[in-house]
C-alpha positions as CSV (number, residue, x, y, z in Angstrom):
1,X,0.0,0.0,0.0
2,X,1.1,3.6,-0.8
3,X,-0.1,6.8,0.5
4,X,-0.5,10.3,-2.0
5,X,-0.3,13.3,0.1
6,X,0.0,15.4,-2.2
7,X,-3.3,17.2,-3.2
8,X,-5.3,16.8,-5.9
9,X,-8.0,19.0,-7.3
10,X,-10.9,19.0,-9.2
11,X,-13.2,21.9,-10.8
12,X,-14.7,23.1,-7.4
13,X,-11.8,23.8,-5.9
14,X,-10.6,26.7,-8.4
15,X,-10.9,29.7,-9.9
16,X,-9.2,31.1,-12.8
17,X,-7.4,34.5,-11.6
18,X,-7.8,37.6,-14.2
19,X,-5.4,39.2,-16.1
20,X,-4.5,42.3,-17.7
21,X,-6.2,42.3,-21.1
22,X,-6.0,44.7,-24.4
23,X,-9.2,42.7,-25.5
24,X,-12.5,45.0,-26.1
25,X,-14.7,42.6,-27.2
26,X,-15.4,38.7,-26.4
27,X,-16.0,38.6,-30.2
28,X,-12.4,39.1,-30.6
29,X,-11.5,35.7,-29.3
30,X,-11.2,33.0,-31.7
31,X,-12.4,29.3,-30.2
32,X,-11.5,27.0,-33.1
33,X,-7.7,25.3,-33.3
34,X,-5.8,23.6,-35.7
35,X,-4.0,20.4,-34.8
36,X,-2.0,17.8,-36.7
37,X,-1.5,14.9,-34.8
38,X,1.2,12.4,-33.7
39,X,0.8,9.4,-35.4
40,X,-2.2,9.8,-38.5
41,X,-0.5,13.6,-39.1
42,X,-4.2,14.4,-40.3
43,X,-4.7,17.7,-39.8
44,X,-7.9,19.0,-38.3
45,X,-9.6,22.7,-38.1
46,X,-12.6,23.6,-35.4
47,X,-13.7,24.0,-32.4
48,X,-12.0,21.2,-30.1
49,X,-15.2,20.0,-28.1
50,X,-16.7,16.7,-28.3
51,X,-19.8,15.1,-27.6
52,X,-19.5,12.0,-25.9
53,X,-20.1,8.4,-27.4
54,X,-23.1,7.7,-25.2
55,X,-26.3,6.2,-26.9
56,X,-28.0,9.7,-24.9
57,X,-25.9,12.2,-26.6
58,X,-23.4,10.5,-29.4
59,X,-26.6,10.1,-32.1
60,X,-26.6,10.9,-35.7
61,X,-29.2,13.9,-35.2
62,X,-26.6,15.5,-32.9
63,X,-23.7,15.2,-34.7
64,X,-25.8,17.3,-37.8
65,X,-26.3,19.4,-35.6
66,X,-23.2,20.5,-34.0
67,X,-21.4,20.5,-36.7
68,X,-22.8,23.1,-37.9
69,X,-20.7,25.6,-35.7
70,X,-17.4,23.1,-35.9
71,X,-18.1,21.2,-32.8
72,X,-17.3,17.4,-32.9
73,X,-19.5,14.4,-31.8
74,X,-18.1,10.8,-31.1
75,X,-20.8,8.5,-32.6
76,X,-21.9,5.7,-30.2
77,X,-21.2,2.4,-30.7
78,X,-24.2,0.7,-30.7
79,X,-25.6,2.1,-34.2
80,X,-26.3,-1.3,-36.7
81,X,-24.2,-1.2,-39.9
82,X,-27.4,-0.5,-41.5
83,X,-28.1,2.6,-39.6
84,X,-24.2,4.1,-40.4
85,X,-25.2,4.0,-44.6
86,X,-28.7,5.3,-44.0
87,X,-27.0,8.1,-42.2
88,X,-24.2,8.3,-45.1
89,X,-26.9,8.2,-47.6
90,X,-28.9,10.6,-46.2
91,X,-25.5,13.0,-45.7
92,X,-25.5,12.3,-49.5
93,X,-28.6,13.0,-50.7
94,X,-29.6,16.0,-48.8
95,X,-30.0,19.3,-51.0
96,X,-27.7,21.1,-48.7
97,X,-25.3,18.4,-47.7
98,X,-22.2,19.0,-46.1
99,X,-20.0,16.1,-46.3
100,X,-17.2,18.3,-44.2
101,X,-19.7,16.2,-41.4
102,X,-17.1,13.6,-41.7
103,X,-14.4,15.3,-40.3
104,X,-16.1,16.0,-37.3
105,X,-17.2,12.7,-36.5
106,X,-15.6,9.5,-34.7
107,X,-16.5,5.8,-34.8
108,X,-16.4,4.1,-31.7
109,X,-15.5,0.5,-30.6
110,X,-14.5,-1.2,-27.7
111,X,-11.6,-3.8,-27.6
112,X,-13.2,-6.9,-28.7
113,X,-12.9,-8.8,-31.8
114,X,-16.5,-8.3,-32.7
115,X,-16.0,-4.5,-32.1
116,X,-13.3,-4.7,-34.5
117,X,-14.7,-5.9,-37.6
118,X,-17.4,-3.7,-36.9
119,X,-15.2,-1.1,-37.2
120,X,-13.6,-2.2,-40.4
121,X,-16.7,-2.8,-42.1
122,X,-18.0,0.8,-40.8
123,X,-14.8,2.7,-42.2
124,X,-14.8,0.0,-45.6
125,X,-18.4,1.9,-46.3
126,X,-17.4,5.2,-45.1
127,X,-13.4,5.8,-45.6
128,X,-14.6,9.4,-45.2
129,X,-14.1,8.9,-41.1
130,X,-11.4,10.4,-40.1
131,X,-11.3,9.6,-36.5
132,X,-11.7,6.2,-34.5
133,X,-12.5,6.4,-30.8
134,X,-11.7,3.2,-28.9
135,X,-13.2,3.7,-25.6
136,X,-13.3,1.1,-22.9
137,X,-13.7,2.0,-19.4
138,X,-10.5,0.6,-17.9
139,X,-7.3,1.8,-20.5
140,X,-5.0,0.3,-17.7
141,X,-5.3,-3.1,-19.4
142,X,-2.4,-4.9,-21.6
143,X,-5.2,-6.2,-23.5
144,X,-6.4,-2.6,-24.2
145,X,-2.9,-1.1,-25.1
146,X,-2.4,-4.1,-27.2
147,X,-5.8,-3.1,-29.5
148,X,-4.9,-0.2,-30.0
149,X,-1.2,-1.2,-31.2
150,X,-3.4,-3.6,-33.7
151,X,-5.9,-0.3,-34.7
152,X,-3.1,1.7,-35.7
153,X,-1.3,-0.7,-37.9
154,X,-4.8,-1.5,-39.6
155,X,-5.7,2.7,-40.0
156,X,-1.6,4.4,-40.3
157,X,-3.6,7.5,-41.5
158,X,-6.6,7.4,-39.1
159,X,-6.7,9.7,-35.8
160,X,-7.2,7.3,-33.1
161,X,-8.9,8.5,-29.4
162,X,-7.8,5.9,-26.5
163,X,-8.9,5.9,-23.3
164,X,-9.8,6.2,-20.2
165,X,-7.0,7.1,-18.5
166,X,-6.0,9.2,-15.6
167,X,-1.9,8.9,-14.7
168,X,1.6,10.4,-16.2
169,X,2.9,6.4,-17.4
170,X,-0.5,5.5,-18.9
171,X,-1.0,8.3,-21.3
172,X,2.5,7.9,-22.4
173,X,2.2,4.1,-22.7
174,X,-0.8,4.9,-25.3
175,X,0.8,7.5,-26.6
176,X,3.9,5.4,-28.0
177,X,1.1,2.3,-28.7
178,X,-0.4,4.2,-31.4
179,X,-2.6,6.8,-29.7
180,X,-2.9,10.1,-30.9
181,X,-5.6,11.8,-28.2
182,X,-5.7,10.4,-25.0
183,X,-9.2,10.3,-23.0
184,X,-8.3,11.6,-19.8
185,X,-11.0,10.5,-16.8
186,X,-12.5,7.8,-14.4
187,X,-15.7,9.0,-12.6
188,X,-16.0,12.3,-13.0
189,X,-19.4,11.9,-15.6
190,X,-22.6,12.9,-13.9
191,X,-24.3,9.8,-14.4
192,X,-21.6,7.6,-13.8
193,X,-20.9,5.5,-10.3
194,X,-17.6,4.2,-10.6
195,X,-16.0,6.0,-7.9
196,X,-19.2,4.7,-5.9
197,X,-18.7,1.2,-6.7
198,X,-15.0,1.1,-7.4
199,X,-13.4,3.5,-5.4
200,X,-11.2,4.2,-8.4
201,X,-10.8,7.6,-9.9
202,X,-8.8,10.6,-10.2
203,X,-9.9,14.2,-9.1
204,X,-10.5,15.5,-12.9
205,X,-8.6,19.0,-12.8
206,X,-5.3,17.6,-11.3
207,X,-5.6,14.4,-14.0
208,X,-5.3,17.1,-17.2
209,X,-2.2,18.8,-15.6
210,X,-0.5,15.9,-15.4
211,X,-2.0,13.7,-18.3
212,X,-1.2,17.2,-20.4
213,X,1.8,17.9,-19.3
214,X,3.1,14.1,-20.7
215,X,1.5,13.8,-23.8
216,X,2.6,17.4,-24.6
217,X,5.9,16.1,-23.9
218,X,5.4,13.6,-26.7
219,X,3.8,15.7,-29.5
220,X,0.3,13.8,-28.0
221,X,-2.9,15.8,-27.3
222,X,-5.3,15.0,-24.3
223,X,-9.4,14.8,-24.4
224,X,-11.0,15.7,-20.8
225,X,-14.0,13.6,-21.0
226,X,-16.2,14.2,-18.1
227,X,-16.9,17.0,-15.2
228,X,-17.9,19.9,-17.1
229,X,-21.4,20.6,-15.5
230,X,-21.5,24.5,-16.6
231,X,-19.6,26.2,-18.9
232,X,-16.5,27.6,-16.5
233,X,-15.5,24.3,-16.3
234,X,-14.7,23.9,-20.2
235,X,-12.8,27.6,-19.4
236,X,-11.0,25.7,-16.4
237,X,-10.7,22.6,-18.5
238,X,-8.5,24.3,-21.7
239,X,-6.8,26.3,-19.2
240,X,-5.5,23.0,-17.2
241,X,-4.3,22.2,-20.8
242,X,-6.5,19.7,-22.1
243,X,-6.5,19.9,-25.7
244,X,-9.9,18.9,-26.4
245,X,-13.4,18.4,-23.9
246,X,-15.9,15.3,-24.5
247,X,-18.9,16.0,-22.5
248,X,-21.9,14.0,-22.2
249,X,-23.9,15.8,-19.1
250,X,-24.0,19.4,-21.1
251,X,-25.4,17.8,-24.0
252,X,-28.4,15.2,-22.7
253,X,-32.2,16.6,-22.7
254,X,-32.0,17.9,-26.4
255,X,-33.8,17.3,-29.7
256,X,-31.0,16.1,-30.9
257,X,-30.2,13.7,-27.9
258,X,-31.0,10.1,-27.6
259,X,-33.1,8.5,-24.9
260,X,-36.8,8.6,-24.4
261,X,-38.8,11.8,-23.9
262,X,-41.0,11.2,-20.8
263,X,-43.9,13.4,-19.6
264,X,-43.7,13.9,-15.3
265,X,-46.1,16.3,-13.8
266,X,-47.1,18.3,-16.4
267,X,-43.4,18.6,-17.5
268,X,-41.3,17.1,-20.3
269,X,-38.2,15.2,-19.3
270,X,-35.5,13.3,-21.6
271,X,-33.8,10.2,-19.9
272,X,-30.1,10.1,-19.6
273,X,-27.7,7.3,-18.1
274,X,-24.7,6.1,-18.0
275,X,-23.2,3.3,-20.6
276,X,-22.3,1.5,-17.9
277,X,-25.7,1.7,-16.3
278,X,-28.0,-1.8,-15.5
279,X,-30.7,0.4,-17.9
280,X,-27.8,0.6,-21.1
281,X,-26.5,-2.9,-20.3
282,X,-30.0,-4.1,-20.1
283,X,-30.9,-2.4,-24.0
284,X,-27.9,-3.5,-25.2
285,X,-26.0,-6.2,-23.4
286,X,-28.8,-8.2,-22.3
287,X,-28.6,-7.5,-18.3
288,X,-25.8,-6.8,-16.1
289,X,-23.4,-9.8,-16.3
290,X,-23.4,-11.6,-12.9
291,X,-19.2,-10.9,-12.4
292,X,-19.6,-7.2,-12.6
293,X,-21.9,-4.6,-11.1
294,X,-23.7,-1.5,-12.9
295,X,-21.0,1.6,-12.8
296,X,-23.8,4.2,-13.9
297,X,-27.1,5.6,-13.0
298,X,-30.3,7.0,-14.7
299,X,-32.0,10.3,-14.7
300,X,-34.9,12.4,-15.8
301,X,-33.1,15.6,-17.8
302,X,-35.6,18.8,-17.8
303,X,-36.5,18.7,-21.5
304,X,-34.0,21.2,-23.1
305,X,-35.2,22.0,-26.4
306,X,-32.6,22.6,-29.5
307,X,-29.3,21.8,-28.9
308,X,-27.5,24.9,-30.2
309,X,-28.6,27.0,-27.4
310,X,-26.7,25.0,-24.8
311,X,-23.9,25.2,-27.9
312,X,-23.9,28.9,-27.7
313,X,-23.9,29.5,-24.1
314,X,-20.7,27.0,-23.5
315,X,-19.2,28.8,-26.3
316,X,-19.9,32.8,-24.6
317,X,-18.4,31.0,-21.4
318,X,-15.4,30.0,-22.9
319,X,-14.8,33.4,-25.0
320,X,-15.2,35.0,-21.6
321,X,-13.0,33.4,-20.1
322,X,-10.6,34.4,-22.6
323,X,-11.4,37.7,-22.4
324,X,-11.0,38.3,-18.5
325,X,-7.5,36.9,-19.1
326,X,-6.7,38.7,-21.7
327,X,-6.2,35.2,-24.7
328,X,-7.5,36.1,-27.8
329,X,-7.4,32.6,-29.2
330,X,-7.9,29.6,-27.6
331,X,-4.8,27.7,-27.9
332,X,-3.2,30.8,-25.7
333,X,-5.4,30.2,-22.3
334,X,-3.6,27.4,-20.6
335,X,-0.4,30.2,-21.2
336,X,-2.3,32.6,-19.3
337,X,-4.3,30.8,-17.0
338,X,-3.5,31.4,-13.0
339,X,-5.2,28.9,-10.5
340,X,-6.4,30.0,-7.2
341,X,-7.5,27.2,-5.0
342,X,-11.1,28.1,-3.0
343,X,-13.2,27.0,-0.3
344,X,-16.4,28.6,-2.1
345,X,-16.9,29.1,-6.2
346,X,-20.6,30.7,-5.7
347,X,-23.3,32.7,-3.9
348,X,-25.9,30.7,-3.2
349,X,-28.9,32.0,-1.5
350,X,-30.9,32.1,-4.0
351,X,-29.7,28.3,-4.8
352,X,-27.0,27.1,-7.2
């Protein structure tokens, strides 16, 4: 047994100190960035936040959607190969189509054999994809590190997402496996209960420093994925140096979101869980097998209407946050971003 003592912080326990600034205007501040990455050297333009690969948020309808202002949505995983070429047919066919949607799209697998040639077959129909996402929820595993070795001799020009991972060793490990973004996080999700159950995780703030700080190191890029509940935390987020956000919370209760629009009181709600939840193993997995125990949880979302307000409003956060420290592009805020630790973030009397 080892003991940490040193601290480690999450979002609550932070504040981003201003700065001088010769900005006049958020409007000034430009939110998109360009990266070419490690292995695949694909180079990619937009705005680096992600919607996350669960069967609530990662959906087709989102993904046209976001798209729209650059954003970038990791499909989930449990779409049929017929559902991928309706969508691609329907990309095709529209009057207006955009086929740029492509490039701001990932197709996700886990690390078994039959997620595999799922994945060729998906990217045989659709060589458009750019990006693979291989998300399992343990990237500790020399199983896991070994699949994505085998990914990225299959796709040399593919950008592949790996993860979830929390430590310095690990992101390097995927890093030099093949990886090009590494998924930083392990219960930090709103709906997710692994901490709970496991006792596992890593306080989400302090996990970016560090998992930055190494794949930076390596010409690697980072992906928070989870713990963004309101829009200072994607400011907090890019300023701990995380390269690119995954959110799945921010993004449930749309139009455009998956799960099943309930009526409660007079009042329209949107379910929402985890993708480890007994309610997504149940739809997709059968039931929860008997050696392992539901890491997620299920909730009623207020019904939130079109997606690209929420868009908007995390978008104004983040140019704000520029702005009170004085970055007039994105990829400058982690170079002028202070932390204060705090005992209290808000005011709230009048609730939070």
């Amino acid at each position: 047994m080892i003991l940490e003592n040193e601290i480690k912080l999450d979002f609550k326990d932070v504040l981003i100190r201003p700065k001088r600034s010769n900005l006049t205007s958020r409007s000034e501040v430009n939110v998109e960035r360009e990266f070419v990455f490690k292995h695949s050297l694909h180079k990619w333009k937009g705005v680096p936040i992600m919607v996350a690969n669960m069967d609530t948020t990662g959906t087709f309808e989102m993904a046209s959607e976001v798209h729209k202002h650059k954003l970038f949505t990791c499909i989930h995983k449990y779409y049929t190969l017929e559902e991928w070429l309706s969508f691609k047919n329907a990309v095709s066919l529209a009057e207006d189509a955009d086929e740029t949607i492509f490039n701001y799209i990932a197709v996700s697998s886990g690390s078994k054999e039959e997620d595999l040639e799922k994945l060729k077959y998906i990217l045989k129909e659709i060589p458009q994809i750019n990006f693979i996402c291989l998300d399992v929820a343990n990237g500790y595993t020399e199983h896991f590190v070994s699949f994505v070795t085998r990914v990225r001799l299959l796709y040399p020009g593919k950008v592949i997402i790996a993860g979830s991972v929390v430590t310095r060793e690990m992101t390097e490990e995927l890093l030099l496996k093949g990886a090009d973004i590494i998924k930083v996080g392990i219960g930090p999700g709103s709906v997710c209960t692994t901490r709970k159950k496991t006792g596992v995780g890593y306080p989400q703030l302090s996990a970016i420093i560090e998992c930055a700080d190494a794949a930076h190191g390596l010409n690697g890029h980072i992906l928070c994925d989870g713990g963004c509940a309101v829009p200072g935390d994607f400011g907090k987020a890019f300023g701990a140096g995380s390269d690119f956000i995954m959110s799945g919370g921010m993004f449930s209760g749309h139009e455009e979101s998956g799960g099943d629009l309930v009526e409660k009181d007079g009042k329209l709600y949107k379910e929402f869980y985890g993708m480890s939840s007994s309610t997504a193993m149940e739809k997709h997995s059968g039931g929860v097998a008997k050696y392992r125990t539901s890491e997620g949880k299920k909730v009623l979302i207020p019904y939130k209407g079109p997606v690209e307000n929420t868009i908007l409003d995390i978008l104004g956060g983040i140019r704000s946050t520029c702005t009170y420290v004085g970055a007039n592009q994105l990829k400058h805020l982690s170079k002028r971003t202070t932390f204060i630790r705090v005992t209290q973030q808000l005011n709230e009397v009048y609730g939070s």
